[in-house]
N, C-alpha and C positions, 0 to 999 in steps of 0.2 A: 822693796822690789828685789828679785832674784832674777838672774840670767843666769839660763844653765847650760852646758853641752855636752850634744850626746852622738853618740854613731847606732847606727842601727836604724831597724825598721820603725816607720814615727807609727805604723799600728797597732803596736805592740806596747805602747806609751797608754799608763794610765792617769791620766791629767782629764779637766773638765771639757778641755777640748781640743781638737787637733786642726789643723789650716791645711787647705786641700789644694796644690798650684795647679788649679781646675782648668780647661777650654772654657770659651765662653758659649758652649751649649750647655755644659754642667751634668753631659749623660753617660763622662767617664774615657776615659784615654789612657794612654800609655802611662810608663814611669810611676810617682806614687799616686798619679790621679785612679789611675788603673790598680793599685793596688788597696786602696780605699776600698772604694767601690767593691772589691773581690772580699775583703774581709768584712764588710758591715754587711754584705748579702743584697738581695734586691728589690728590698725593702726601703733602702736609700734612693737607688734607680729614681721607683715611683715616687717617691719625695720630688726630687730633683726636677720629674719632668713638669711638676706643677709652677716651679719657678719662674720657667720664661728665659734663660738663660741668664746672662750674667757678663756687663761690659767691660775692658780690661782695665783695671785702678780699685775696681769695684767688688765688694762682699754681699757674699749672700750663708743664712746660717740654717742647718737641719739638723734633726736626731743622729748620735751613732750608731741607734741599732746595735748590730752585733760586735760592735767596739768596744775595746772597753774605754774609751773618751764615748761622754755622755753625749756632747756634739762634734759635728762639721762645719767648718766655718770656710765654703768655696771663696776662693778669689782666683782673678783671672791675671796673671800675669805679662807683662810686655813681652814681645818679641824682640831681641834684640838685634839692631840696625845699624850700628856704628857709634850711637850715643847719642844721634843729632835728631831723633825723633821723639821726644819726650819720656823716653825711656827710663829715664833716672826719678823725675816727678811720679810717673806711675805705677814705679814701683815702689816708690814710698808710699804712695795711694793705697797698693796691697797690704803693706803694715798698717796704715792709721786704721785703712775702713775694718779691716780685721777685728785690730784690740778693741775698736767703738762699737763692732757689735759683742764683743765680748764682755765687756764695762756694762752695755743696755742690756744683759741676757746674764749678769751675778755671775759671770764665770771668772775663776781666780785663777785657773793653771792653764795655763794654752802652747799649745808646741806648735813650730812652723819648719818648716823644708825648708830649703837654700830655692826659693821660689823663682823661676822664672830661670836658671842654671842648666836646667837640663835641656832637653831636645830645644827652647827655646833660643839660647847659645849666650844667655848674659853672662859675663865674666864674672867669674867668684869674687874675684877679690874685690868688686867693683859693685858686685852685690851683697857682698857681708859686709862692708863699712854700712850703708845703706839699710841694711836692716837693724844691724847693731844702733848704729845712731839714733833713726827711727824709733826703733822700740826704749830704746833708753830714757828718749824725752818723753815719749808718751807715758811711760812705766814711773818717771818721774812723779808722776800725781798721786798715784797708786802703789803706795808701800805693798799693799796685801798682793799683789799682782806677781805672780810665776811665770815667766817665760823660759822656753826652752829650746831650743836649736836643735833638731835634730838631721843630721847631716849620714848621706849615704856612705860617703868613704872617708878613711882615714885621711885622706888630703886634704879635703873640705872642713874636716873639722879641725885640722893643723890652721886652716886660713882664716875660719871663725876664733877659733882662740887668740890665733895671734893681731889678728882684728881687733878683737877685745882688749887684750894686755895691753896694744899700742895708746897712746893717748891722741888726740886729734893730733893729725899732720902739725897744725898749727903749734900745738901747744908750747911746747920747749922751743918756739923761737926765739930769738936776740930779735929787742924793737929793731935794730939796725937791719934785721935780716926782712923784717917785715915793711922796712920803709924801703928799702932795695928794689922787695916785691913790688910794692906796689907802684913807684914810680916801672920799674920797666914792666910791669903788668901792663902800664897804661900804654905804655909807646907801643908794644908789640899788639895788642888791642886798637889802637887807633890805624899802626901800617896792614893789620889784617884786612881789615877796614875798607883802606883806602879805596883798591881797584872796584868794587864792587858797590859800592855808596849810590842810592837808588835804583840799583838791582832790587826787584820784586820779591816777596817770600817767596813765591809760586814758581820764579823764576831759578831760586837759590836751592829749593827743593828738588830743583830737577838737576840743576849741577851744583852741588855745594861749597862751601869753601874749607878743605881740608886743613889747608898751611897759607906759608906767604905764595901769593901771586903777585902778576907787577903787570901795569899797564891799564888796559880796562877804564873804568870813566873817567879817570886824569891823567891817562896815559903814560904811570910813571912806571922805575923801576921797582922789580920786588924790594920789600923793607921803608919804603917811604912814607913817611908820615906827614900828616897834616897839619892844618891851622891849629887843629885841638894842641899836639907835642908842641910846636911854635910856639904859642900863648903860655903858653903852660912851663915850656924853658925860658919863654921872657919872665915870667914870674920868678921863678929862681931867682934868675938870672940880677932880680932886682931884689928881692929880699935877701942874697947875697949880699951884696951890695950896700944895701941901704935901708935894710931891716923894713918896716912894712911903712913905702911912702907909696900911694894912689897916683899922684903924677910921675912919680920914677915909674911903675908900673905901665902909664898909659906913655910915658917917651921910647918904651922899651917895645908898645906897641907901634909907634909910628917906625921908628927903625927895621923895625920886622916888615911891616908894609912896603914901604919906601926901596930900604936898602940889603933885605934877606936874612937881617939878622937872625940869628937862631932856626932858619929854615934850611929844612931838608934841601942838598943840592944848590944851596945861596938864591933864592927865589919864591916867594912867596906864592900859595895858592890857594883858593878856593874861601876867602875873606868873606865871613859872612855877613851880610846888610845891618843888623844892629851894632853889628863891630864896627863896621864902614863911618855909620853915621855918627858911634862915639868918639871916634878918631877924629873923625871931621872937627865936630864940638870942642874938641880940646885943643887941636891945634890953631882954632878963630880965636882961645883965649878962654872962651866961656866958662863959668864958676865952673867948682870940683861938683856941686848937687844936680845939676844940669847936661852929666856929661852922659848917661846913660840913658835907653829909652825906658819909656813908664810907663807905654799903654799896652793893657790886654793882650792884644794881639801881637805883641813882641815878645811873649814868653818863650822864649827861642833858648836852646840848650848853650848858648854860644859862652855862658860863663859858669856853668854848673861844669865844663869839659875842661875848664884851668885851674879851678879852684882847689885841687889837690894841695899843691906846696902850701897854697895859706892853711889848708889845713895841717899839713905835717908841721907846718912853723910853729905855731901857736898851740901844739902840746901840751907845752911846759908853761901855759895860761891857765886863767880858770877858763872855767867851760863859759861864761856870759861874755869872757873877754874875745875867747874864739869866735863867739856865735857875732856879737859888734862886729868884727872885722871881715868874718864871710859877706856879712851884708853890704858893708864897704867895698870890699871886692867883687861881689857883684854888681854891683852897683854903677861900676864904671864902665859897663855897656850895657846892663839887664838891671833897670833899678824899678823895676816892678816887683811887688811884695811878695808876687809868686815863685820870682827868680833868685827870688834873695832868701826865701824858704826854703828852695830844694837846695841852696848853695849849704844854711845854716844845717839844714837834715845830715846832707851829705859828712861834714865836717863832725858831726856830732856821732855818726856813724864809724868815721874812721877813727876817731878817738878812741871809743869803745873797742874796735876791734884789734887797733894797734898794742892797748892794753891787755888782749889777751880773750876778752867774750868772745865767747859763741855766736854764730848771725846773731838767732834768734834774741840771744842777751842784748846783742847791741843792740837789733832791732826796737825792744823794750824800752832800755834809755834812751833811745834818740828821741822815740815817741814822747816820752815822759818830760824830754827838756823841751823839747821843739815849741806842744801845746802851749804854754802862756803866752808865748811869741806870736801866736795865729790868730789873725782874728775869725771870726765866728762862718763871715763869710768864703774865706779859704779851706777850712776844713772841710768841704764834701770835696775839693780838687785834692785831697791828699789822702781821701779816706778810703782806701784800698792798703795805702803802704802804712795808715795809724794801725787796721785792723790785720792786718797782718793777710788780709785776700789774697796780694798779691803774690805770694808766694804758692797759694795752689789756685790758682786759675788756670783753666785748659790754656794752651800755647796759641789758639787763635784771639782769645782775648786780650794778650798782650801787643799792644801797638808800639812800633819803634818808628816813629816821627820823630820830628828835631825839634817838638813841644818840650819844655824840660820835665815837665810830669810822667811822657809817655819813656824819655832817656831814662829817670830814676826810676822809676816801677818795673821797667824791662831789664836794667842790672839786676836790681833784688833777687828780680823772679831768675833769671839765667844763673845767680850765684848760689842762692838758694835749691833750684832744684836739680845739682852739678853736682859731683863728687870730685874734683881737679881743677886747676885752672884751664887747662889744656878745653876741656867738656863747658866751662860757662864763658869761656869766647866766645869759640864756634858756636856754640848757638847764639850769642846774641848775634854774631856778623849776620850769618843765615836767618836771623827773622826779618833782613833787608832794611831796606829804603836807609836811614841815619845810619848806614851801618857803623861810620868808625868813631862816632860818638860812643851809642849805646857799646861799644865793645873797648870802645878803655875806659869807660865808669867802671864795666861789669871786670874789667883787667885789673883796674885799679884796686876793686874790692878783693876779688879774687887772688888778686898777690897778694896783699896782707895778709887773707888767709891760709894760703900755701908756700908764700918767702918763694925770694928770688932764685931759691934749688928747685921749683914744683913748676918752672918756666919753662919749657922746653929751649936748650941751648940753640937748636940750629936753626930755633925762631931769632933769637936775639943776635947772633949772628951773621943776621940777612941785615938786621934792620941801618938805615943810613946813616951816617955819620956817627959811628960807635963809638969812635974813639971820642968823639966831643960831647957824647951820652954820657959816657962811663967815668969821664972827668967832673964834669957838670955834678952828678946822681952821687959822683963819693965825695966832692967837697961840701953839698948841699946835707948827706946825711950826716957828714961831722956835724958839721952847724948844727941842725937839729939836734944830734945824740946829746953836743953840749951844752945847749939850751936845755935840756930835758935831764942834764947830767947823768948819762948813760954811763 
């Protein structure tokens, strides 16, 4: 595979084919749509009108006529919107669906514009990472495969190259900077959250959630976090402590309940009913197998939303040792084999990424280890995030209820179709209802992969009780690093 770049006009490019950042009438417009069109002649025109148009994510391929590329390969472009409209998924849609009719059509050299940059108004730098990436993995399967960037001004192709040259944000991170990210991915992820938590998509779309807000459905202040951060710093809080005991864990819970421990502002809020009634269980005395609910209809996200540290603890385990003790930890309020799969997934997930994979890589291994673990009958509830769907499914497909299925398929898809941390919050928050679950899974993931520098500061800033964040998060990532012998 070759990536090339070039300036200048892409119709003056002799390769098998050229990508055209069309309208979705496909009958010719400004910019290089308009300039296509002017040099193939109008020969093309009538091609195109037989099409039918052409919807945005989506490719359509004709002759080049009086080109010298043998074809055209229209795609429609997003309009850009702030980033909160699927913007970033459909323009990667313009890469895939492109190269795959290039692949089904024997074409080997194909050049593409900074698609969707111009009068459309997407940010260069936000769509050259994006095409680059894109076309990389794709081009990945495809040694014989030429690609080539052809960029209208000297600016653009300064931002393509140094696109290129750059390695993923992620790559040259220190684990320590990635376990940073991710626990404050999640806190700042959960306080986004907070005000807004069964607010409507419909309703989010009409006013979105930008930044922190404060008040709104638990009437708190900006930066306040939830049960998820509480659970989640009681875990620490005990694996600290007392390295991984299940009762230390559940005493850490009643304290939190009871007396505010580790909660925002000294008072606990918003306890969910599976948690309620584990608590309950354990403090009548009843066995450690008994403490957790087990039926169906409890697969409630309430412990796939704490289960971070046990994943960061157990590192420096094997991977069957990690995946035992997720299930153990879920287990002590969610001990259905559903809950304690997306717990094992999850865990499996961040390993991989803390090491340094790509989603997509880690995606792969999680899948690979997860499977023996599953029985026969769980696999169609997970068979979206096995096959990799979930990452291009349109945005109304994705459901963010407080199911733990609909929580981990709606991070994926938010982290996967994002180019920042900043961009796979806000959209998880905005796709409503569970908002501050689904948005520090998707925080959680998403710090890993952009380290606690790619956080925006005056978010972490807001959030409550910082100073007992910022102590907790560095004594917890020593432990780790030395566990892990960093």
């Amino acid at each position: 595979m070759a990536l090339n770049f070039f300036q200048g006009n892409i119709t003056d490019l002799e390769v098998d084919a050229i990508v055209n950042a069309a309208n979705s009438s496909l009958l010719g417009g400004g910019g290089v749509d308009g300039a296509i069109h002017r040099a193939a002649g109008p020969e093309l025109l009538a091609e195109c009108r037989m099409l039918n148009g052409c919807k945005t994510g989506k490719a359509k391929i004709t002759k080049g006529y009086k080109l010298k590329a043998k074809h055209v390969i229209h795609t429609v472009g997003p309009v850009w919107q702030g980033g909160q409209n699927n913007e970033a998924t459909l323009l990667k849609l313009c890469y895939q669906n492109s190269l795959e009719l290039a692949i089904e059509n024997e074409i080997k050299s194909i050049a593409f514009p900074a698609i969707s940059c111009g009068v459309y108004g997407y940010p260069i730098k936000k769509a050259a990472q994006i095409a680059i990436e894109t076309c990389k993995a794709f081009a990945s399967e495809y040694e014989e495969l030429n690609i080539t960037f052809c960029l209208f001004s000297e600016s653009d192709l300064e931002v393509y190259q140094n696109t290129n040259s750059q390695k993923s944000f992620s790559c040259d991170l220190k684990i320590s900077e990635r376990i940073q990210g991710s626990l404050y991915g999640f806190v700042v992820g959960d306080a986004l959250g907070v005000p807004v938590k069964f607010i409507t998509r419909d309703q989010l779309t009409e006013s979105p959630v930008k930044g922190m807000r404060g008040h709104g459905t638990h009437n708190q202040a900006p930066g306040t976090w939830s049960d998820d951060t509480s659970m989640t710093l009681c875990t620490i809080s005990s694996l600290i402590n007392d390295n991984f005991s299940p009762s230390s864990i559940m005493s850490k819970f009643v304290d939190w309940t009871e007396n505010g421990f580790m909660a925002a502002h000294g008072k606990a809020f918003d306890v969910g009913n599976a948690t309620k009634e584990s608590i309950a269980r354990f403090k009548a005395g009843i066995v450690s197998n008994e403490w957790g609910c087990k039926n169906d209809w409890q697969n409630g996200n309430g412990s796939l939303m704490r289960i971070l540290p046990l994943s960061l603890f157990t590192l420096s385990e094997t991977e069957s040792s990690a995946l035992e003790k997720s299930f153990l930890c879920s287990a002590l309020t969610h001990a259905h084999i559903r809950a304690k799969l997306a717990c094992g997934y999850f865990t499996l997930l961040i390993r991989k990424l803390i090491n340094g994979q790509s989603l997509e890589e880690s995606l792969n291994s999680a899948n690979t280890a997860i499977v023996p673990y599953m029985p026969n009958e769980e696999k169609a509830h997970f068979e979206s995030i096995l096959n990799h769907s979930v990452t291009k499914k349109p945005l109304q497909e994705i459901s963010s209820s407080g199911y733990v299925i609909h929580t981990l398929e709606a991070a994926i898809h938010c982290v996967a179709t994002t180019s920042s941390y900043e961009e796979a919050v806000l959209k998880a928050v905005n796709l409503g209802d569970d908002t501050d679950t689904t948005a520090c899974i998707t925080g959680a993931i998403a710090g890993i992969i952009y380290g606690r520098k790619g956080i925006p500061n005056n978010w972490v800033d807001h959030l409550a009780e910082l100073q007992m964040l910022q102590s907790t998060f560095n004594d917890f990532n020593e432990i780790v690093c030395n566990r892990k012998k960093l």
